[in-house]
N, C-alpha and C positions, 0 to 999 in steps of 0.2 A: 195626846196629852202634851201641852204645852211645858216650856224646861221650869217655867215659875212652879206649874201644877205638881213636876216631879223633884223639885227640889224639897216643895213642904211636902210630898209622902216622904222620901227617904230620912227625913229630919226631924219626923212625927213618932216618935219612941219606936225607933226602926232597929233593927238588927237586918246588918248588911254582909251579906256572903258570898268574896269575891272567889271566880272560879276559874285557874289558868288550866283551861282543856289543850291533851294529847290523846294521843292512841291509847294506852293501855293505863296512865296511871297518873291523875289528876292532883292537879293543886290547890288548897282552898283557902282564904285569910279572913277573918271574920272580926268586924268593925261595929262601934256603934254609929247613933244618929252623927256623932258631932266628928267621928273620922280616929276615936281611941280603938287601941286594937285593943280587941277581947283574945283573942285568941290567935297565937302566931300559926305563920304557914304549914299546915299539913297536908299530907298526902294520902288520897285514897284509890281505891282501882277502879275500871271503868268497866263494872257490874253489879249485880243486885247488892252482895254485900258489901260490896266499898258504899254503893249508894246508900244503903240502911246504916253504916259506920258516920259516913256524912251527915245525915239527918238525926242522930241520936247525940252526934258534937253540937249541932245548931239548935237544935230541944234544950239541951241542956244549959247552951249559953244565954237563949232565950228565956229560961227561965231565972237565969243567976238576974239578970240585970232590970227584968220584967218588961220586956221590951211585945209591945203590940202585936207586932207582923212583923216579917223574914220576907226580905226581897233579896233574891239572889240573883248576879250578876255574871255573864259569862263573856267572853270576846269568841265568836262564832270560831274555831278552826275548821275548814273542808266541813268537812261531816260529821265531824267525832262528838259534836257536841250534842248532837239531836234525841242518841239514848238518854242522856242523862236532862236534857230538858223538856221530855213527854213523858219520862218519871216522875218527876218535879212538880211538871204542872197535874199529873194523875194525880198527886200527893194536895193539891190546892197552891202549892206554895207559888208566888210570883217571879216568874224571870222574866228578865231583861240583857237583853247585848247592849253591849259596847265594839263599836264601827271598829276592825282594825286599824283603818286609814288613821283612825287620829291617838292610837296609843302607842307611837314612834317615840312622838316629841316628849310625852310626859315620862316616859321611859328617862331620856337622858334630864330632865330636870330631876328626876327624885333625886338623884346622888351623884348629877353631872358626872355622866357618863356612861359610852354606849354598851355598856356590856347590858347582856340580857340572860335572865336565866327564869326561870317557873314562877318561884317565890317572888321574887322581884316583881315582876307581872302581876300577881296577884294582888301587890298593893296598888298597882297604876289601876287596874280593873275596879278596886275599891274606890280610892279617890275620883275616878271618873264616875265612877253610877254615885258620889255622896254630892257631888256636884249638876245631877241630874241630865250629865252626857250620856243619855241611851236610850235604847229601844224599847218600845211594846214587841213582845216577842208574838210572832202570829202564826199558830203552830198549823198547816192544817191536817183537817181531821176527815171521816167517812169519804165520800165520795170526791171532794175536795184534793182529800191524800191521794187517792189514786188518782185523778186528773193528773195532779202533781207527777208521778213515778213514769206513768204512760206519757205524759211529752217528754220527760227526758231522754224515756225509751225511743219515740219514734223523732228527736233530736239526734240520736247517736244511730240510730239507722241511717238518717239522712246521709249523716257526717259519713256510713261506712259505704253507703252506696255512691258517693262523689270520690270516695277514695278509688273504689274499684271500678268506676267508669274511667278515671285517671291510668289505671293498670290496664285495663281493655285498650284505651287509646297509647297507649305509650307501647304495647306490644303489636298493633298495628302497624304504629309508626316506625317501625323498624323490621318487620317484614312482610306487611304487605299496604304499604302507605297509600296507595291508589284506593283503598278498600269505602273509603268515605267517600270517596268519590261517585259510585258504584249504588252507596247507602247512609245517606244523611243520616239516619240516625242506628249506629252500628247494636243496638236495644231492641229495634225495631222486630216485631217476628219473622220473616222474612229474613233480615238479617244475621239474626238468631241462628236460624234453621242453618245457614251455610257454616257458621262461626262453627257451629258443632258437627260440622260433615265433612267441611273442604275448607278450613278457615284460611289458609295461605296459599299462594299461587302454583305450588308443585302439588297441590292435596286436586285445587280445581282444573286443573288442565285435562286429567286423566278421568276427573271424573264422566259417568255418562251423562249425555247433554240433558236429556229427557226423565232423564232419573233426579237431575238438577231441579226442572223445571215445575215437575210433575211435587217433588220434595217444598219447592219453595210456595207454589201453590197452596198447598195442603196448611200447610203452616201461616200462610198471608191469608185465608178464606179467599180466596181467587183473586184477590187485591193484585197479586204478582205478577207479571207474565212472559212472554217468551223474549223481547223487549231489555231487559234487566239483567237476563239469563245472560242472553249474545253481548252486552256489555260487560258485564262481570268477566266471560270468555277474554275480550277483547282485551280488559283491561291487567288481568294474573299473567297476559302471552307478554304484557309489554312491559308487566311491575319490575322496578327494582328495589327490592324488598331485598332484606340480607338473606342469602343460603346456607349460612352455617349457623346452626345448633337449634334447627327447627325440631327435632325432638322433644328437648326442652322446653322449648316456646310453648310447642304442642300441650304438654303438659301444666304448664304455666298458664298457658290461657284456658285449658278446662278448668283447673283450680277456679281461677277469675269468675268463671261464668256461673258455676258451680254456686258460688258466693252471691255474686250478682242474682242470682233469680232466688236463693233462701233467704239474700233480704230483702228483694220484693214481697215474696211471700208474710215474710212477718209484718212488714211495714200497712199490707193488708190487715193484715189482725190486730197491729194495735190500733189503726186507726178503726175499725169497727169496735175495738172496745173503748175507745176514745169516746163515740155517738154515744152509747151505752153506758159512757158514764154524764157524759152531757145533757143527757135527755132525764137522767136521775136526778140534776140538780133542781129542778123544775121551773126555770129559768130561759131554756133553750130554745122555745117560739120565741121570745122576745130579742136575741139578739139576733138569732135566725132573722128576721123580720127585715134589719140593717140592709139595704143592699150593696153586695159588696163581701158583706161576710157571711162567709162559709163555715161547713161543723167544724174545720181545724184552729181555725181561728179564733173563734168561739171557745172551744175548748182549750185553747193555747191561752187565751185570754183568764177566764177561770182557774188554772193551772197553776198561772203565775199569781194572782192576786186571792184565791183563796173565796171565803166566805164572803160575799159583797156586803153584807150587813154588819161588818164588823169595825168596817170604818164611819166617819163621823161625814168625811164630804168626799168628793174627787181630789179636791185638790191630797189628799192621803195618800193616794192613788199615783199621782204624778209626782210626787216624792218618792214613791214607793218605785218607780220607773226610772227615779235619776232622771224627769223630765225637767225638773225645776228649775232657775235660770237662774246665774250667776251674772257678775257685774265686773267688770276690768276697768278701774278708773283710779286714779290719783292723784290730786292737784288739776292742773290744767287737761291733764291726759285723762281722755276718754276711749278707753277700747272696745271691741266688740262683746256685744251679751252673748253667750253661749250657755247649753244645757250643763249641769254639772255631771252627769252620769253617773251620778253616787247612787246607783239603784241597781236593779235588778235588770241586765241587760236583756234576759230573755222579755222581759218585758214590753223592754222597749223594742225590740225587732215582733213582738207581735204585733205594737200600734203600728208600727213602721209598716208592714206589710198591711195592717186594717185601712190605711192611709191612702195606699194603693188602693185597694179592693173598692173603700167607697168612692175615690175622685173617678174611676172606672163605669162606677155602676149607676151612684148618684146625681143627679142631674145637678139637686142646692149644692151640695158639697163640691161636685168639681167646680160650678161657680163660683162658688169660697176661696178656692185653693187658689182659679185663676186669677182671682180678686188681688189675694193678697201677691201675685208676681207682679200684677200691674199698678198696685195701687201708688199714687202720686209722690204720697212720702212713706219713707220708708220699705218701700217695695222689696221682697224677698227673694234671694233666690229659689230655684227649685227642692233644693234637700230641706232646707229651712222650713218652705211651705210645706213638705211633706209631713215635717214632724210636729208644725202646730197645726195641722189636720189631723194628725195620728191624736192629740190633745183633744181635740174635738171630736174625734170618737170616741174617745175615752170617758168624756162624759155624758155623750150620747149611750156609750154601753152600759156605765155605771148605774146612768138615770130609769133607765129601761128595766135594768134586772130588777133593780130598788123597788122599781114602783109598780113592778110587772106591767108595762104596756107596750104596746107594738109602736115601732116608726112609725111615726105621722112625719110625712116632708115639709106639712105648713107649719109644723112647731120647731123644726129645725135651728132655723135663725131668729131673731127677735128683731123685732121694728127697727133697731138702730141699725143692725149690719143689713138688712132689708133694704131700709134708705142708702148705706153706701154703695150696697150691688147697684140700685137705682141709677145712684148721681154718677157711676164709673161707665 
């Protein structure tokens, strides 16, 4: 919806009900079309009945002044706001956000000056949604929600398994720092198996060689062998790894690993329930199809953007990513375009990574990408190119789920960029 579209609904015998959301107990100021207040700021709680208290103030104002439809306006906080706007929308009523980023400034114009409090907020929240600064709120719903919850889930696994590969290496690195040397990747099974038998140089020296050998084996599928053993020996006789307070370490690194392998374990599980919801959208041959992208991304993709049918084009889409490009210029000065990132950054690290996947897999696409490093004017650097490939996937992806068909590579590009790969 464009801002002209949204200024004639809110101004169209509208009743407007602005909403300053917290944790436990919400603010609301309720305006008509032309920005008169109906009704000053009150306060309700953040559960059924405050909600049912809410709605029976806005019925009722609705009905004093005969006002058409009720659009209600919130400014997103964290999370707190999401009970009270899949109430709302269960109820039919329409909401709309208001972008934090831009109700600073309007804050100190109302009454010049920076104080902030609830009420106060509720009227900037009003004045912005009667001036048509907000959003289509895009709630998702079935299979969409859960996409939604399970990348977060397997986001915050990630984030806990790079923390405690961090604590694995960092208690390494101080008593037995030769150990990577020994074993590239100290995760590795083989690895594993010692980490949890003789992880330090005074645990391995004593132990039996063959009990080592035969243990590492077992654990590597014969991968391991005697080789690895006699270096591992070689290298605990020669470590200088600290000797005091390996008890503890002791301790500390079964913690660690303890941790390490129950979020492998999960990160398993949500990604299988990941497929299982991917495959439920009924969408999932067609981006499958991409080459380059894989179920995560796919589903990472979906996740962040929701229902695909519920937008009007891509370009939606690339708004919706904070892909969209800003402009640095003034008088004679001309600065650099850059993205505005007013979006959804999980977003945009899934194009970012789809970006990779296709310049990788795709033959047209990595041709695109290297197109646009060499092209004559204007030539990009590489981050640059990567993120309007990520763009180009995006509506490669967009296009595909929309229309359900599978990548064709001759429809990739159109005659024009065809001709420029030609003439480059």
């Amino acid at each position: 919806m464009k801002t002209d579209e949204k200024i004639t609904l809110v101004r169209s015998n509208t009743l407007i009900v602005a909403v300053e959301v917290v944790k436990k107990t919400h603010y609301a100021r309720v305006i008509d079309q032309v920005g008169r207040t109906v009704e000053e700021p009150f306060e309700f709680h953040n559960g059924d009945e405050g909600f049912r208290r809410l709605e029976r103030r806005l019925l009722r104002r609705q009905a004093e002044i005969g006002a058409e439809r009720v659009i209600i306006g919130m400014e997103p906080t964290g999370h707190y706001w999401k009970p009270l706007a899949y109430w709302l929308v269960g109820r039919g009523y329409t909401v709309v956000l208001v972008n934090p980023i831009i109700t600073k400034r309007p804050k100190e114009d109302r009454d010049n000056s920076p104080s902030k409090t609830d009420p106060k907020d509720t009227g900037v929240i009003a004045d912005l949604v009667l001036q048509g600064k907000f959003l289509e709120v895009l709630l998702p719903k079935g299979v969409y929600a859960n996409l939604r919850q399970l990348n977060v889930a397997r986001r915050e696994l990630k984030a806990k398994l790079s923390s405690g590969k961090n604590r694995l290496h960092a208690i390494l690195d101080e008593f037995f720092p030769e150990f990577t040397d020994v074993f590239k990747d100290p995760l590795g099974m083989g690895a594993l198996w010692v980490l949890e038998h003789c992880p330090f140089p005074d645990d391995v020296l004593p132990f039996p060689f063959e009990e080592l050998i035969g243990g590492r084996r077992q654990a590597s599928r014969n991968r391991v062998g005697r080789a690895r053993a006699e270096k591992l020996f070689e290298t605990a006789w020669e470590s200088v790894g600290v000797q005091e307070g390996l008890e503890g370490a002791r301790v500390r690194l079964r913690s660690t690993l303890v941790e390490l392998r129950v979020y492998k374990e999960q990160l398993v599980e949500v990604e299988a329930a990941m497929k299982r919801q991917l495959e439920a959208t009924g969408v999932a041959e067609y981006l499958l199809s991409i080459p380059g992208i894989g179920m995560v991304l796919a589903a990472g993709f979906l996740a962040e953007t929701g229902d695909l049918s519920a937008y009007r084009n891509w370009r939606q889409l690339r708004n919706l990513a904070g892909l969209n490009v800003k402009q640095n210029s003034s008088g004679k000065h001309k600065g650099k375009t850059t993205i505005t990132k007013r979006g959804r950054p999980g977003l945009r690290e899934v194009l970012y990574q789809a970006a990779i996947g296709v310049a990788q897999h795709s033959p047209e696409l990595r041709e695109l990408y290297h197109y646009w490093l060499s092209r004559p004017q204007n030539p990009l650097k590489p981050k640059a190119a990567l993120v309007a490939l990520g763009l180009k996937a995006l509506r490669i992806m967009s296009t595909l789920a929309t229309r359900k068909e599978y990548y064709g590579p001759a429809k990739v590009l159109g005659e024009v960029r065809k001709t420029q790969l030609r003439a480059a």
